[in-house]
N, C-alpha and C positions, 0 to 999 in steps of 0.2 A: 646532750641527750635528745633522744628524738620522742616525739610524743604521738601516739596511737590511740586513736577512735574507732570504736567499734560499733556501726551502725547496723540502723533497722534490725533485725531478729538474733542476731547476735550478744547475749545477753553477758558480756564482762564487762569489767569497768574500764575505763582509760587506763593505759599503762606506758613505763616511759622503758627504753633502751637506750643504751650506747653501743651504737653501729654504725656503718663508713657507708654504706648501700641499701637500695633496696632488698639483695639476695640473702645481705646478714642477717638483715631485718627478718628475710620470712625461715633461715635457719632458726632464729629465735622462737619464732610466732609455731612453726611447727613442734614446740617442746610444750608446746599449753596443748592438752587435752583435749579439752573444747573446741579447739578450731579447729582441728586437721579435717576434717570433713567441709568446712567451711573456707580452707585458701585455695582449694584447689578453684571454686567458684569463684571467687571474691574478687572483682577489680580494685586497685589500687590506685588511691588517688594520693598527691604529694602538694602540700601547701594550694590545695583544690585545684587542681589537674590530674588527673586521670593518666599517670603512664603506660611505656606498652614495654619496656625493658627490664630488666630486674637489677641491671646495671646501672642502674641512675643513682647518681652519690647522693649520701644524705649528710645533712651539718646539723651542728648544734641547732636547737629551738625550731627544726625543719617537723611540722603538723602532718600525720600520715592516717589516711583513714583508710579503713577494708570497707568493701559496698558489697554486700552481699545481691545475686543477683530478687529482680522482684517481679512479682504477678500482676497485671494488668488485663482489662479488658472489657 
């Protein structure tokens, strides 16, 4: 199971999948409601790195968080 963080203004709680990839990962994340306006934005980070592929495998106990982008200034 892979386990998911949902950071700064995204308000669900942590939830877990079983999926082989990043791309399975956001076919899942796109079936929650709440987010679909919110991946299109969202950098992915994978056991705190930041990838830039959707093909990046993921394994058991592998920590995935969305970062929504933020305001500064």
């Amino acid at each position: 199971m892979v386990k998911v963080e949902f950071l700064g203004p995204i308000q669900i709680d942590k939830k877990e999948f079983d999926v082989k990839s990043v791309r399975e990962l956001k076919d899942e994340l796109y079936k929650i409601p709440e987010l679909e306006d919110w991946l299109i934005s969202c950098a992915i980070a994978v056991n705190d790195k930041i990838i830039n592929t959707l093909d990046t495998p993921l394994k058991d106990g592998d920590k995935v968080a969305l970062l929504p982008p933020v305001c500064g200034g």
